[in-house]
SEFIZA-3560 file (N, C-alpha, C; in Angstrom, 3 decimals):
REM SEFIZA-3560
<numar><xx>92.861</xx><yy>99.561</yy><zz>88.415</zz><atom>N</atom></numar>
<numar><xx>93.471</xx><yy>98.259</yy><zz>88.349</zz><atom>CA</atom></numar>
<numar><xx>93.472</xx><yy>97.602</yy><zz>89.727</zz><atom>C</atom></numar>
<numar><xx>94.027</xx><yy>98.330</yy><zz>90.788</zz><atom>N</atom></numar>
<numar><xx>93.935</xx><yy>97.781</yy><zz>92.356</zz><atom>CA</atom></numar>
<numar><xx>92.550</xx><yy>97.481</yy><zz>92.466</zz><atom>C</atom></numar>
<numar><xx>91.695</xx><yy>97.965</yy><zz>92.057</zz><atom>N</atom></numar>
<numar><xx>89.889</xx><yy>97.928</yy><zz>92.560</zz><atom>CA</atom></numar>
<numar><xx>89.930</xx><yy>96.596</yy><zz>91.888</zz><atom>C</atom></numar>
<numar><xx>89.874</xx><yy>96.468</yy><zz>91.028</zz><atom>N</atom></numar>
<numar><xx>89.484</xx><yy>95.499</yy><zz>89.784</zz><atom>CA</atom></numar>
<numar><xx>90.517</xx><yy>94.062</yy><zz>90.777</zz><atom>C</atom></numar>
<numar><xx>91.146</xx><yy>94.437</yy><zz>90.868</zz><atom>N</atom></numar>
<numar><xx>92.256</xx><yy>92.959</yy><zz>91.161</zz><atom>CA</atom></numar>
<numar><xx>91.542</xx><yy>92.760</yy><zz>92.474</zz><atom>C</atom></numar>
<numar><xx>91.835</xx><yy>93.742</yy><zz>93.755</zz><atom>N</atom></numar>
<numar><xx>91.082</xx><yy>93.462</yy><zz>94.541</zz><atom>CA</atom></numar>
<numar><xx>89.813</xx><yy>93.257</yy><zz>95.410</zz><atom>C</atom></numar>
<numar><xx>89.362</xx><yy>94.268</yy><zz>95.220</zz><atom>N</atom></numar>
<numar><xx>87.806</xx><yy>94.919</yy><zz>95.066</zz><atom>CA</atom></numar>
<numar><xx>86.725</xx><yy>93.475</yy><zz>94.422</zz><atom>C</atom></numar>
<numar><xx>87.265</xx><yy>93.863</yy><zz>93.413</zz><atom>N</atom></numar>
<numar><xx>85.661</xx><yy>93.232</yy><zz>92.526</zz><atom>CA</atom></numar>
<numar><xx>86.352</xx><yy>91.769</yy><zz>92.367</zz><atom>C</atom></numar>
<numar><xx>87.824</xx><yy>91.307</yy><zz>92.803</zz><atom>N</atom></numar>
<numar><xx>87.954</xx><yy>90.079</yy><zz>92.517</zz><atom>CA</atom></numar>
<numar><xx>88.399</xx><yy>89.585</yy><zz>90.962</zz><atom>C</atom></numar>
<numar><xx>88.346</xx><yy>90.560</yy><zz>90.190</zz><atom>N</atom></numar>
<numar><xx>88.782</xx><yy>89.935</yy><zz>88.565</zz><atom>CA</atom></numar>
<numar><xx>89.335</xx><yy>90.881</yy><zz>88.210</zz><atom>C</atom></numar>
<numar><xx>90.407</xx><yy>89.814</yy><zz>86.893</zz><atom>N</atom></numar>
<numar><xx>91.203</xx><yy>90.673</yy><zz>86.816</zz><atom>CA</atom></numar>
<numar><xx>92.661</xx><yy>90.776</yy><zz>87.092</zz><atom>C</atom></numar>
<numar><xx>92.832</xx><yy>89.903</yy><zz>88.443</zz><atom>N</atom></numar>
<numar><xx>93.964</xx><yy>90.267</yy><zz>89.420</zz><atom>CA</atom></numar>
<numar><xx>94.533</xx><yy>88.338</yy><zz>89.499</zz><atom>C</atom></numar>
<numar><xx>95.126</xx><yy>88.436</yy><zz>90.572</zz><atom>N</atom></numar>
<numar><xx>95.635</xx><yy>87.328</yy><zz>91.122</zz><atom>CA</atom></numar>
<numar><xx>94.535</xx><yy>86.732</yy><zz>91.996</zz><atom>C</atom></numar>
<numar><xx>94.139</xx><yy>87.286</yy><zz>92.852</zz><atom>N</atom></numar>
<numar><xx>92.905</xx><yy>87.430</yy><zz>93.842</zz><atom>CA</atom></numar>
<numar><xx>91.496</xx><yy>87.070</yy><zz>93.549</zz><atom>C</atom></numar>
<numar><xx>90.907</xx><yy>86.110</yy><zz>93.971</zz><atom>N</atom></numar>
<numar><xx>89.380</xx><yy>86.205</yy><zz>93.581</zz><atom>CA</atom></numar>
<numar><xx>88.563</xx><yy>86.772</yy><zz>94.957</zz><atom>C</atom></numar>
<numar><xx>87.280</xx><yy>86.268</yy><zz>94.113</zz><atom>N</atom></numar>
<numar><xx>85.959</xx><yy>86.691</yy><zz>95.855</zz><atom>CA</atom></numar>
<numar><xx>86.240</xx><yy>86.189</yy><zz>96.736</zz><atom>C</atom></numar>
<numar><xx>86.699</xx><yy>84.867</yy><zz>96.046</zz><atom>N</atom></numar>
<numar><xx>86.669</xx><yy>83.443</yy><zz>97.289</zz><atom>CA</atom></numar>
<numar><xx>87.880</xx><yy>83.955</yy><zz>98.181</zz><atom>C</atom></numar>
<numar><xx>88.936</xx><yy>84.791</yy><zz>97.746</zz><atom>N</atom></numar>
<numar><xx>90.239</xx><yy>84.449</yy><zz>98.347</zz><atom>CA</atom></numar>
<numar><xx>89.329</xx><yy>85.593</yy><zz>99.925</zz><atom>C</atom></numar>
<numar><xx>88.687</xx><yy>86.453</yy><zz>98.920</zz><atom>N</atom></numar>
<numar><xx>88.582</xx><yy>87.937</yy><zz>100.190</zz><atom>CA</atom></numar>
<numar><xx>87.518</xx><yy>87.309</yy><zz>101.021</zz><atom>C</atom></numar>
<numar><xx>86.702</xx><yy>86.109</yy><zz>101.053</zz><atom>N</atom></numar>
<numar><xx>85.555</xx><yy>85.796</yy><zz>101.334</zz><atom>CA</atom></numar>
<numar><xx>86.281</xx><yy>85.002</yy><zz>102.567</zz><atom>C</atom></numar>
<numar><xx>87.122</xx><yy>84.366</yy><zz>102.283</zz><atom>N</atom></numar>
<numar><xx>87.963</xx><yy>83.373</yy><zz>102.781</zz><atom>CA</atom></numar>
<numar><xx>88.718</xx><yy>84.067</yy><zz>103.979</zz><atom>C</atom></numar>
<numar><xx>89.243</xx><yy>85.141</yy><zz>103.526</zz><atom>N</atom></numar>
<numar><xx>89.418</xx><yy>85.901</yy><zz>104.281</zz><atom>CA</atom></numar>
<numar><xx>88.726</xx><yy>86.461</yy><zz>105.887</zz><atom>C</atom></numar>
<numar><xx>87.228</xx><yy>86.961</yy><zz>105.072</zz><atom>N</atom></numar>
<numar><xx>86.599</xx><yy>87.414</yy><zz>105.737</zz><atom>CA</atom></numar>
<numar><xx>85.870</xx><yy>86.134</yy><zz>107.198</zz><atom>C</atom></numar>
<numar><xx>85.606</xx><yy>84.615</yy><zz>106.541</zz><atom>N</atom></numar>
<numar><xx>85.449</xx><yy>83.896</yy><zz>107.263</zz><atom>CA</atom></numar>
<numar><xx>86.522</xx><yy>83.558</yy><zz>108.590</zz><atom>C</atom></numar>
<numar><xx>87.577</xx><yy>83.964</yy><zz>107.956</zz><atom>N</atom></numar>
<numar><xx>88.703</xx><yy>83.302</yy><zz>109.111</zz><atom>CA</atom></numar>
<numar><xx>88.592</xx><yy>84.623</yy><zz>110.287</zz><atom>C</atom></numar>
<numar><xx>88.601</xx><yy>86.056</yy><zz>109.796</zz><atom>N</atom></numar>
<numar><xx>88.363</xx><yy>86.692</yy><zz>110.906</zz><atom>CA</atom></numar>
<numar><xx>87.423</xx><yy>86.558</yy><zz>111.846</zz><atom>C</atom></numar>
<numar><xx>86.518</xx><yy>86.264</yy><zz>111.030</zz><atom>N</atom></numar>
<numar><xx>84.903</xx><yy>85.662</yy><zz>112.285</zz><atom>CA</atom></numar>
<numar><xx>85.339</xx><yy>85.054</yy><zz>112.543</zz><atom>C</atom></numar>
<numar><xx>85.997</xx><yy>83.762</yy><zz>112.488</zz><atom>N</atom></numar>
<numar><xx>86.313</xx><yy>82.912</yy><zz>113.282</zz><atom>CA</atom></numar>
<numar><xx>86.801</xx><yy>82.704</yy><zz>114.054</zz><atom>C</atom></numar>
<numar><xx>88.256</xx><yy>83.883</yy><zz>114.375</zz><atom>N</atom></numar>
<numar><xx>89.221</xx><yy>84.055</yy><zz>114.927</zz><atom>CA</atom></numar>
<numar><xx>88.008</xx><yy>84.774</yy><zz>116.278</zz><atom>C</atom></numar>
<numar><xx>87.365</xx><yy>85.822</yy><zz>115.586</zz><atom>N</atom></numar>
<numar><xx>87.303</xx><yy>86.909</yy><zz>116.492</zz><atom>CA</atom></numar>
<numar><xx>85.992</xx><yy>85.532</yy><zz>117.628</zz><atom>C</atom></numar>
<numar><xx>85.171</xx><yy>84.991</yy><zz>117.081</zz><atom>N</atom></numar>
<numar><xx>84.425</xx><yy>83.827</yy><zz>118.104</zz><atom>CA</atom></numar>
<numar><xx>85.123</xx><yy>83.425</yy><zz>118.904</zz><atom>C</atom></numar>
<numar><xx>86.772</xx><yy>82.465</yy><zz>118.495</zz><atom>N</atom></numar>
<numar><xx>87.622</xx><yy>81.866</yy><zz>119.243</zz><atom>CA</atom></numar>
<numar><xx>88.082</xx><yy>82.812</yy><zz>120.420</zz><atom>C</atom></numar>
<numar><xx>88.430</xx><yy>83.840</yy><zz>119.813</zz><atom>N</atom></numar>
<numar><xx>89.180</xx><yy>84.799</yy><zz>120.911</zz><atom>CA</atom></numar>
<numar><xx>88.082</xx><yy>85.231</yy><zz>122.262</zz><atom>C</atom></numar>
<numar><xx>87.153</xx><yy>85.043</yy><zz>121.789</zz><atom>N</atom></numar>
<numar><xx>85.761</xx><yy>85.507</yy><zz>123.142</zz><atom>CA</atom></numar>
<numar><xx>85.529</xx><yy>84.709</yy><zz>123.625</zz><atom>C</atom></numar>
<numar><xx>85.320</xx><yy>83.277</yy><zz>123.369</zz><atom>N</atom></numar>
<numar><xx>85.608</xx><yy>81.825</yy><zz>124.074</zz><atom>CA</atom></numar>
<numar><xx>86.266</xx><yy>81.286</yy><zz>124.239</zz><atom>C</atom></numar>
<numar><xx>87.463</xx><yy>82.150</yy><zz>124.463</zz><atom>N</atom></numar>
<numar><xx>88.941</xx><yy>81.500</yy><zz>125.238</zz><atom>CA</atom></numar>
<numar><xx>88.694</xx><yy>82.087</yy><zz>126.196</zz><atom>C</atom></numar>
<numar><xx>88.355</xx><yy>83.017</yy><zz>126.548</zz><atom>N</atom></numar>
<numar><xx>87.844</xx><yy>83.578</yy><zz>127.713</zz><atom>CA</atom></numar>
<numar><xx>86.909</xx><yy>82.754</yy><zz>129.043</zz><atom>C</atom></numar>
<numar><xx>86.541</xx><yy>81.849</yy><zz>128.622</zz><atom>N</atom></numar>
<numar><xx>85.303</xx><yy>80.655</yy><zz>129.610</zz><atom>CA</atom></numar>
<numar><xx>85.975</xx><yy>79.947</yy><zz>129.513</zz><atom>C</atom></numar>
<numar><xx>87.234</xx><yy>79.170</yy><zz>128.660</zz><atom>N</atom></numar>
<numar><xx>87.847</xx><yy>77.848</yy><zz>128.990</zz><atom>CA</atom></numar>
<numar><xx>88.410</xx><yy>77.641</yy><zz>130.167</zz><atom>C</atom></numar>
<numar><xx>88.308</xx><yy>76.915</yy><zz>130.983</zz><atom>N</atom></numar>
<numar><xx>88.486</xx><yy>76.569</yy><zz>132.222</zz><atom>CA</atom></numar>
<numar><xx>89.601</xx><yy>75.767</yy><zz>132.559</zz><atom>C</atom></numar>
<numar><xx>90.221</xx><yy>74.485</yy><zz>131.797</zz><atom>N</atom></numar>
<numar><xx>91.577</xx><yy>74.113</yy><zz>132.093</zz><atom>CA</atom></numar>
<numar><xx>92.564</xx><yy>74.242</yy><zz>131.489</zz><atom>C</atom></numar>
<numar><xx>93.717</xx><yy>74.183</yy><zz>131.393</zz><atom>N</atom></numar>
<numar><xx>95.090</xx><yy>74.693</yy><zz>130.744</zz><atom>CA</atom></numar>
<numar><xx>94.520</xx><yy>73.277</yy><zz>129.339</zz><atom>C</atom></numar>
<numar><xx>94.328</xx><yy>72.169</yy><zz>129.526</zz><atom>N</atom></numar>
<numar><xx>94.758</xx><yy>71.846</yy><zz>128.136</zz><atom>CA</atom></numar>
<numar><xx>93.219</xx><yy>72.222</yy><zz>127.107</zz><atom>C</atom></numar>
<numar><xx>92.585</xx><yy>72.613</yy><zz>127.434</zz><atom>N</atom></numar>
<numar><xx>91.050</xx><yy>73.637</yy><zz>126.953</zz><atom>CA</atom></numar>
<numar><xx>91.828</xx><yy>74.947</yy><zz>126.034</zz><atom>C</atom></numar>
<numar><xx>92.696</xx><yy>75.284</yy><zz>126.983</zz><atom>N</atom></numar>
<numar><xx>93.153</xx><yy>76.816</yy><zz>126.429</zz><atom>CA</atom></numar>
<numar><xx>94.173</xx><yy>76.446</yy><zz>125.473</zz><atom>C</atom></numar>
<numar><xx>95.114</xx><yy>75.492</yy><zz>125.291</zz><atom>N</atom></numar>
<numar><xx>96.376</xx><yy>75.315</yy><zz>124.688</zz><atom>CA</atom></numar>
<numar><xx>95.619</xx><yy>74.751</yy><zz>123.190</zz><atom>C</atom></numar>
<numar><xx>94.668</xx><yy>74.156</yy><zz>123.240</zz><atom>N</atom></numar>
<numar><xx>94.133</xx><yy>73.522</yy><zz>122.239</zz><atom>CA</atom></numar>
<numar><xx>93.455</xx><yy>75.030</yy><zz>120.969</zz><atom>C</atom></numar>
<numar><xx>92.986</xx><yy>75.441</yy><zz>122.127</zz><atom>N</atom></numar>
<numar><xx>92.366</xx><yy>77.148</yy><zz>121.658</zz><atom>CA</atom></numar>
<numar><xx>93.202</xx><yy>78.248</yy><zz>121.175</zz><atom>C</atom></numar>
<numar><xx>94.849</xx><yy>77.875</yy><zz>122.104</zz><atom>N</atom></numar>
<numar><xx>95.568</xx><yy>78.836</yy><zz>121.263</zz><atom>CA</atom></numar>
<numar><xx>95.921</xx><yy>78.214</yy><zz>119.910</zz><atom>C</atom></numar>
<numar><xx>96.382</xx><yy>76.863</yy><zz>120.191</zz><atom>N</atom></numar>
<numar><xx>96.899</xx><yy>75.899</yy><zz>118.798</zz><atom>CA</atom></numar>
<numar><xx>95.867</xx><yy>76.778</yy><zz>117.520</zz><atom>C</atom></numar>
<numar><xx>94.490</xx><yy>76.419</yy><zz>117.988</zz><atom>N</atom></numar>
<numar><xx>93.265</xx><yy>77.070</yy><zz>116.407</zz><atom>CA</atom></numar>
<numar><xx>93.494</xx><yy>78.383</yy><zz>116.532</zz><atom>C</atom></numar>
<numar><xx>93.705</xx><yy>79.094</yy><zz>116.848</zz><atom>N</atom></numar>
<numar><xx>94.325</xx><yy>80.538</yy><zz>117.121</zz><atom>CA</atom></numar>
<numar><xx>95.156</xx><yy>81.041</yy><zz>116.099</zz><atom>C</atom></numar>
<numar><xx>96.533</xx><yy>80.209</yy><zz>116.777</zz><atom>N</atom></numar>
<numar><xx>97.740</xx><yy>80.458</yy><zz>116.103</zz><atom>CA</atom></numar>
<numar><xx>97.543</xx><yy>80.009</yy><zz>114.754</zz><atom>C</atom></numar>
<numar><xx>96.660</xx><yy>78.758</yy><zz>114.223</zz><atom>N</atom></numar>
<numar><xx>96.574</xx><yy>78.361</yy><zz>112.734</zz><atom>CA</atom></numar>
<numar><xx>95.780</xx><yy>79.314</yy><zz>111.740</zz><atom>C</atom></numar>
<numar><xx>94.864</xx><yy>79.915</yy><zz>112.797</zz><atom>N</atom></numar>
<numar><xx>94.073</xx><yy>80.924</yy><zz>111.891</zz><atom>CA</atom></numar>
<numar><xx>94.593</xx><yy>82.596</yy><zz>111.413</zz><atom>C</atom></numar>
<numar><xx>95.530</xx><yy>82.854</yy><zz>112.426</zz><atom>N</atom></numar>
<numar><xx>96.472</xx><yy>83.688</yy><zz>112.285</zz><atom>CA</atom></numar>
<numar><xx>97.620</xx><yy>83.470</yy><zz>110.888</zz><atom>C</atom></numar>
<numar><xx>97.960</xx><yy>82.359</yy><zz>111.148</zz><atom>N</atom></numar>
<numar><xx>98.693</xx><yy>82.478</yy><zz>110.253</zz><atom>CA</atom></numar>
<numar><xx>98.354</xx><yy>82.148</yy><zz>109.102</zz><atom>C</atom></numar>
<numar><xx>97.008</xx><yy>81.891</yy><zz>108.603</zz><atom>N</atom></numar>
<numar><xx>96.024</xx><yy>81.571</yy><zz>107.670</zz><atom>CA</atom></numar>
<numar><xx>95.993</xx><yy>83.054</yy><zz>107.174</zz><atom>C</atom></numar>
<numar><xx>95.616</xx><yy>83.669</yy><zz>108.135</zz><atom>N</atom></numar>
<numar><xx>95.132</xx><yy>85.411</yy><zz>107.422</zz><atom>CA</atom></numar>
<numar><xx>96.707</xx><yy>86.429</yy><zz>107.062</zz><atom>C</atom></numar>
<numar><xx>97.929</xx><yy>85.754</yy><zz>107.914</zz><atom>N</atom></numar>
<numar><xx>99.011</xx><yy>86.300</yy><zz>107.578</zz><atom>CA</atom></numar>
<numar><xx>99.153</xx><yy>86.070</yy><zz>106.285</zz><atom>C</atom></numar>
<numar><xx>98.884</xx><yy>85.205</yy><zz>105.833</zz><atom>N</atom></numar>
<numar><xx>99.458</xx><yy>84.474</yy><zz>104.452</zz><atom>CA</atom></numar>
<numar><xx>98.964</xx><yy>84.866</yy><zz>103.685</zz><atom>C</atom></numar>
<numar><xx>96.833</xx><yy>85.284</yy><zz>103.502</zz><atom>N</atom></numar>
<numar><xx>96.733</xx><yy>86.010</yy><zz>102.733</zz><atom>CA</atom></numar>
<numar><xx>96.516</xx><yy>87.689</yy><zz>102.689</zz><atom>C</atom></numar>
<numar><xx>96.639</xx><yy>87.681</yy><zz>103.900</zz><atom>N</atom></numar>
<numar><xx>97.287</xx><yy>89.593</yy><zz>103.949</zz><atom>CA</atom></numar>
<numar><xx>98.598</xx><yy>89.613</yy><zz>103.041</zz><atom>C</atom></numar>
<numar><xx>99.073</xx><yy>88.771</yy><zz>103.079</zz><atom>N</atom></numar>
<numar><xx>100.692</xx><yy>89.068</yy><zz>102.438</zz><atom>CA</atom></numar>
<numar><xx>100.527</xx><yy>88.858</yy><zz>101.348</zz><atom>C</atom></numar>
<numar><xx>99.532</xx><yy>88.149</yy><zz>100.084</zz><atom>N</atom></numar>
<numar><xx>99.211</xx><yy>88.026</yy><zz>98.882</zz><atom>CA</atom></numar>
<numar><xx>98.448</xx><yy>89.505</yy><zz>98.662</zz><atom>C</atom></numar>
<numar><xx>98.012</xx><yy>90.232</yy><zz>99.351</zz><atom>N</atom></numar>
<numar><xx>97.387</xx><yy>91.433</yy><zz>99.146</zz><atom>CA</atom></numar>
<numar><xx>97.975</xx><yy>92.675</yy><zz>98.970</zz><atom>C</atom></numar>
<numar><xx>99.618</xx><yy>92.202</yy><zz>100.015</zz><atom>N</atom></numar>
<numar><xx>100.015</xx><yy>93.349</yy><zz>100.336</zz><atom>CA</atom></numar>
<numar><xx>101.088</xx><yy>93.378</yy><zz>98.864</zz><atom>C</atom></numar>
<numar><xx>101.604</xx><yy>92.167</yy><zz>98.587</zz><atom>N</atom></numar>
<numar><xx>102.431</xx><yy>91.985</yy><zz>97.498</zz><atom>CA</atom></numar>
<numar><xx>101.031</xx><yy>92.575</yy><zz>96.148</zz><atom>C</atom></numar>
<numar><xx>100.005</xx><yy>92.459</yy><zz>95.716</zz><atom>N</atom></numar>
<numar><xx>99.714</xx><yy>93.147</yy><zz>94.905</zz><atom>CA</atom></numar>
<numar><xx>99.360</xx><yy>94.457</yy><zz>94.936</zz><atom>C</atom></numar>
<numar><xx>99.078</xx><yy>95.234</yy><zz>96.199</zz><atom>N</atom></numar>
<numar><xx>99.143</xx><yy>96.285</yy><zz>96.116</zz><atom>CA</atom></numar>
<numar><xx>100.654</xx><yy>97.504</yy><zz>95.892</zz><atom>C</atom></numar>
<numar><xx>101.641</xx><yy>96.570</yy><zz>96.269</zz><atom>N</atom></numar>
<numar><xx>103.007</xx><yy>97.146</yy><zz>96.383</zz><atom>CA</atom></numar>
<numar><xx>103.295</xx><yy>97.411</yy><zz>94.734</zz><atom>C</atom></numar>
<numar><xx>103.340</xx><yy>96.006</yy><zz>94.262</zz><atom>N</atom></numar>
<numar><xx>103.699</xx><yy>96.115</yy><zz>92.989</zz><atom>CA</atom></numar>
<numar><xx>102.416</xx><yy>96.811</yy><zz>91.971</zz><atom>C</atom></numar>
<numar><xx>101.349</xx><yy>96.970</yy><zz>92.763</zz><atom>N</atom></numar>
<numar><xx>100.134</xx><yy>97.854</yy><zz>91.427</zz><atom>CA</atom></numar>
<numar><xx>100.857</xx><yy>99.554</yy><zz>91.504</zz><atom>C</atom></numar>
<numar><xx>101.198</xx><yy>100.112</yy><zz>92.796</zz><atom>N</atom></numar>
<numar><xx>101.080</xx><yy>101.200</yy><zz>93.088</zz><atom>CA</atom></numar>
<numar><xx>102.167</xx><yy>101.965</yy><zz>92.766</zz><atom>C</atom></numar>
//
């Protein structure tokens, strides 16, 4: 049932798109985080943490839809 909901996407609460969605925001995060590294003035970097902090809490939100169906499958 956990495979099926999460895994394969059907079935569950969860689709491909949600884990796909997922998977895009970490690339994204993990690009941002290596080119905060070359930004050169404070409002360069503040702008970089701002997309940072939004993408974080993008993946908090659906880690926490994941973690709530695995709690209640198990």
């Amino acid at each position: 049932m956990i495979r099926k909901a999460i895994l394969d996407g059907g079935g569950g609460q969860h689709s491909k798109l949600d884990i796909e969605r997922l998977d895009t925001l970490v690339k994204v995060l993990s690009e941002k985080l290596a080119k905060a590294n070359d930004l050169s003035t404070e409002e360069e970097k503040a702008e970089s943490q701002k997309e940072v902090d939004s993408i974080v809490e993008e993946i908090d939100q659906l880690e926490n839809l994941y973690k709530g169906v695995f709690e209640h499958s198990a």
